[in-house]
C-alpha positions as CSV (number, residue, x, y, z in Angstrom):
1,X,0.0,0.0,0.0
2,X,2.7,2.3,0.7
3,X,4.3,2.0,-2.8
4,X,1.2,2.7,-4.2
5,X,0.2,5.8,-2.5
6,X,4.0,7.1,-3.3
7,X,3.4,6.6,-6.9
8,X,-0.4,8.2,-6.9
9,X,1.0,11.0,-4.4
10,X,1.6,14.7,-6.6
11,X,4.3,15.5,-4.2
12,X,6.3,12.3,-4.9
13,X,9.7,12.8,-7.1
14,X,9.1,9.8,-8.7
15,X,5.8,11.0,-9.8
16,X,5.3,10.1,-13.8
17,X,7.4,7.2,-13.4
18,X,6.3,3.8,-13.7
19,X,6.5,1.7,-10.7
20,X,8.7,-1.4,-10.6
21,X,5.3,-3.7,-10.5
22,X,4.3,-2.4,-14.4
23,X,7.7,-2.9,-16.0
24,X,6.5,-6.7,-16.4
25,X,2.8,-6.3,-17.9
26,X,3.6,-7.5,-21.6
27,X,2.6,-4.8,-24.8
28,X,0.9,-6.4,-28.0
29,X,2.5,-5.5,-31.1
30,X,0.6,-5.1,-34.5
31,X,2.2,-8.4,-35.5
32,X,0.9,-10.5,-32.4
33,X,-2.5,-8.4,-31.9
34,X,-3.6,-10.2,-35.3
35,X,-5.4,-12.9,-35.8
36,X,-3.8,-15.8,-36.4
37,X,-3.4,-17.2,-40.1
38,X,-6.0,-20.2,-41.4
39,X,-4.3,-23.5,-41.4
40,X,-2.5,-24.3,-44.5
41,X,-1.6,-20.7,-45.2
42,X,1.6,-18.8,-45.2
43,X,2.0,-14.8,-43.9
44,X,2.7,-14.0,-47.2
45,X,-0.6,-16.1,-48.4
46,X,-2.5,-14.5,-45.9
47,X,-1.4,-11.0,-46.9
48,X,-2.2,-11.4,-50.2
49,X,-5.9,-12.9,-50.0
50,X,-6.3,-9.3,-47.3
51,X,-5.2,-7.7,-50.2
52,X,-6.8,-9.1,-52.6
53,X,-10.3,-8.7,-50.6
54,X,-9.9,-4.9,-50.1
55,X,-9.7,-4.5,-53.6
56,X,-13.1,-6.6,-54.1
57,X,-14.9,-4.7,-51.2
58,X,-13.6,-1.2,-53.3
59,X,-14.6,-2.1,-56.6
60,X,-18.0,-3.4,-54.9
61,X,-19.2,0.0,-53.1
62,X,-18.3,1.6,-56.6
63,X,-20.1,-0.5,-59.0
64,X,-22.9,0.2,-56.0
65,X,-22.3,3.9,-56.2
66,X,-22.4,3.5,-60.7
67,X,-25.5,1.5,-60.0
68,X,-27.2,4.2,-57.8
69,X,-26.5,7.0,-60.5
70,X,-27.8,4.6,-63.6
71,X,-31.2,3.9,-61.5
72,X,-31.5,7.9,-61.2
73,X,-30.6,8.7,-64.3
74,X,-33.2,5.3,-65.6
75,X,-36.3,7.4,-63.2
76,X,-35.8,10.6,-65.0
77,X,-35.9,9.5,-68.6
78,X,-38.9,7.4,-67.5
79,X,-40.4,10.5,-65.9
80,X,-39.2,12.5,-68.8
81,X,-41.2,10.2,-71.2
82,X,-44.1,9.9,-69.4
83,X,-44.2,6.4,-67.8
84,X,-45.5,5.3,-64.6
85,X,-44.4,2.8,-62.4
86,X,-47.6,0.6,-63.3
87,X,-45.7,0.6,-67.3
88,X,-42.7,-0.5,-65.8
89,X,-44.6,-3.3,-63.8
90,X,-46.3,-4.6,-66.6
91,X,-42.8,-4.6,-68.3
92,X,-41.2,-6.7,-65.8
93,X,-43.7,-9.2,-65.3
94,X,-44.2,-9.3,-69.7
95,X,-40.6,-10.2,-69.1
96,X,-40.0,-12.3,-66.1
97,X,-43.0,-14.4,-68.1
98,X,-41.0,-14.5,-71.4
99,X,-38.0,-15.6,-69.2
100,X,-40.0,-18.5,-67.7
101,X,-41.8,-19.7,-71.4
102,X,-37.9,-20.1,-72.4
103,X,-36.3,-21.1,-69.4
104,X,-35.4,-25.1,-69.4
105,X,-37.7,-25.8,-66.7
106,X,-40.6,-24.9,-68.2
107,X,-40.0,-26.5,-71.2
108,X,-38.9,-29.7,-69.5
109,X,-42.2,-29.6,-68.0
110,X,-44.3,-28.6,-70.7
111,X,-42.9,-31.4,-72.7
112,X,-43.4,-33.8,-69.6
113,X,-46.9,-32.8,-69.7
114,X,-47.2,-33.3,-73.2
115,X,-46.4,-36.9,-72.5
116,X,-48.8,-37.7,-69.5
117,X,-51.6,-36.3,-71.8
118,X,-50.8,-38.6,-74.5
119,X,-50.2,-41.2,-72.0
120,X,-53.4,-40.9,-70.8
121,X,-54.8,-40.5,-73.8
122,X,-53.8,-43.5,-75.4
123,X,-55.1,-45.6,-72.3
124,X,-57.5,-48.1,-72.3
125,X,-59.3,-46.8,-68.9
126,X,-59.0,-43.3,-70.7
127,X,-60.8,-44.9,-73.7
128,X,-63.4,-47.0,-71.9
129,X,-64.4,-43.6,-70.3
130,X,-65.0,-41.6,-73.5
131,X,-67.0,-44.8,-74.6
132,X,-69.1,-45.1,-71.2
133,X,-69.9,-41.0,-72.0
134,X,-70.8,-41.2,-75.1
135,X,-72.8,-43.8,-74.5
136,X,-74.7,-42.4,-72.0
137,X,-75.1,-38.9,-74.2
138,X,-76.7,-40.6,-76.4
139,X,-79.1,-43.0,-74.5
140,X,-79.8,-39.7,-72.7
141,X,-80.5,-38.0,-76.0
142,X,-82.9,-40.4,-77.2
143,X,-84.7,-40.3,-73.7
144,X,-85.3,-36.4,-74.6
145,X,-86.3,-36.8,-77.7
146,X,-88.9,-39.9,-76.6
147,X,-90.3,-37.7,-74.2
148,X,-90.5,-35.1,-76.5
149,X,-92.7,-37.5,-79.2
150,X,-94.8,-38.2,-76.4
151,X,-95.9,-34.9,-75.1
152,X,-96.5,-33.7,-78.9
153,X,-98.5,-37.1,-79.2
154,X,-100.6,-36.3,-75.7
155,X,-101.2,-32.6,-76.4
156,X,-102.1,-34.0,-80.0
157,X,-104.5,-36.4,-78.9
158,X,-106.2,-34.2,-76.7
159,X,-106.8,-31.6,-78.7
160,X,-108.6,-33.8,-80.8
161,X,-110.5,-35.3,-77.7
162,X,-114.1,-35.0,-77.9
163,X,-114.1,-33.2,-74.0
164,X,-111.6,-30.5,-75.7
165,X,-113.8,-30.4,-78.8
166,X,-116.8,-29.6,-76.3
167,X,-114.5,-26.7,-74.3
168,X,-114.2,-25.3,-77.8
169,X,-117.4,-24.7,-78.6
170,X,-118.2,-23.3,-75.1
171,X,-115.4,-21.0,-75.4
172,X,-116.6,-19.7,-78.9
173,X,-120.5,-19.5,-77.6
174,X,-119.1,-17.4,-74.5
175,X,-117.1,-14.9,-76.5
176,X,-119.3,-14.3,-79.3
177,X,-122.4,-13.5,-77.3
178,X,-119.8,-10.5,-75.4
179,X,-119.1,-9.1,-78.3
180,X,-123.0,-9.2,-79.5
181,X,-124.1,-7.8,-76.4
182,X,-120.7,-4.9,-76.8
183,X,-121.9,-4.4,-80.3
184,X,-125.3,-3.5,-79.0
185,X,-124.1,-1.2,-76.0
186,X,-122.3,0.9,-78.7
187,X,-125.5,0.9,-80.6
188,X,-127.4,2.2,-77.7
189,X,-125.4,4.9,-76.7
190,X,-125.4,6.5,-80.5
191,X,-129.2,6.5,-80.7
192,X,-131.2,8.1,-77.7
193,X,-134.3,5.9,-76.6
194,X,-137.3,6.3,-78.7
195,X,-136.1,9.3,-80.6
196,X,-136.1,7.0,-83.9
197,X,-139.9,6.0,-83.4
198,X,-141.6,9.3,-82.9
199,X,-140.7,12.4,-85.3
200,X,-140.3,15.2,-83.2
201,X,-143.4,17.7,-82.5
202,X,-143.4,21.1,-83.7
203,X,-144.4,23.6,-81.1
204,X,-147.2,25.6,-82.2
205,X,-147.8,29.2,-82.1
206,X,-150.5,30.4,-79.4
C-alpha cells in the first residue's frame, strides 16, 4: 500500500514514473495483436488474399455507387417520357414471363406434360371412359327426344278429344255472345231511346 500511495501522491519525485510492479505487464505488437493465419496458409498467403479482398470490397461499393447513379438517371428518362411505375410493372412481369416460357424448366415440363396427356390419352381406362360417355349422351338424347314424341302425341290427342272439342265450342259461344251484347251497347249509346220512333213535335204558335 505504501508504494502505491508514493506513486499516486503529486508531491512524490518519482511522480510520472512507472513503478517497478508495471515494468512486467507485456505490450501487444501489431504483428501478435492479429489474428492468427487459417491453417494451410503462409503470412505471405494471408497477406495477399487481405489484399486481394480490399480491392473486391472497393470495386464493390463503386459498381454500388455506378449503380445508384444509372437507376436515377433510368427514373428521370422514365419521368421525362411519361411512364408510370404501373408501365414498368407490366414490363417486368411481360418479361419475367418470357424468361420463364424459355427457361429449361418450363419446357422440361411442358414437354413432360405433353407426354402424360398422350399417355393418358392412349389408355385403355381413358378410352373405356369416353366410350361409357358417349354412350350415355346418347341413350340420354334419345330419352329427350322420346319424351319429347310423347308430349306432342298427348297434347295432339287431346286436342282432338271429344271433352276438348266440347271446351271449344263453349269457349266460342261465351265470347261471341260479349261481343254481341258490346256491339249493341255501342249501338245504344249512339241513338237516344225512342227518338227513332216518334218524329219530333213542332211547337205551335199560341
Amino acid at each position: 500500500m505504501e508504494s502505491a500511495s508514493q506513486d499516486i501522491n503529486l508531491n512524490s519525485p518519482n511522480k510520472g514514473l512507472l513503478s517497478d510492479t508495471m515494468t512486467d505487464v507485456p505490450v501487444d505488437s501489431g504483428a501478435s495483436a492479429r489474428a492468427a493465419a487459417p491453417e494451410g496458409l503462409t503470412l505471405a498467403e494471408e497477406e495477399e488474399l487481405r489484399s486481394e479482398l480490399a480491392k473486391v470490397e472497393e470495386e464493390i461499393g463503386t459498381l454500388r455507387q455506378v449503380l445508384a447513379a444509372k437507376e436515377r438517371h433510368c427514373g428521370e428518362l422514365k419521368r421525362k417520357l411519361g411512364l408510370t411505375p404501373l408501365d414498368g410493372l407490366k414490363q417486368n412481369l411481360s418479361k419475367s414471363w418470357h424468361d420463364v416460357q424459355v427457361s429449361n424448366a418450363y419446357v422440361k415440363t411442358s414437354e413432360k406434360l405433353g407426354e402424360w396427356n398422350d399417355k393418358v390419352t392412349q389408355s385403355d381406362f381413358y378410352k373405356k371412359t369416353q366410350e361409357t360417355l358417349s354412350q350415355a349422351g346418347q341413350k340420354t338424347s334419345a330419352a329427350l327426344s322420346n319424351v319429347s314424341s310423347v308430349i306432342s302425341r298427348k297434347l295432339g290427342d287431346m286436342r282432338n278429344s271429344a271433352t276438348f272439342k266440347s271446351f271449344e265450342d263453349r269457349v266460342g259461344t261465351i265470347k261471341s255472345r260479349m261481343v254481341g251484347s258490346r256491339e249493341n251497347s255501342t249501338d245504344g249509346l249512339h241513338s237516344p231511346s225512342g227518338a227513332g220512333d216518334k218524329p219530333p213535335q213542332d211547337n205551335a204558335p199560341f
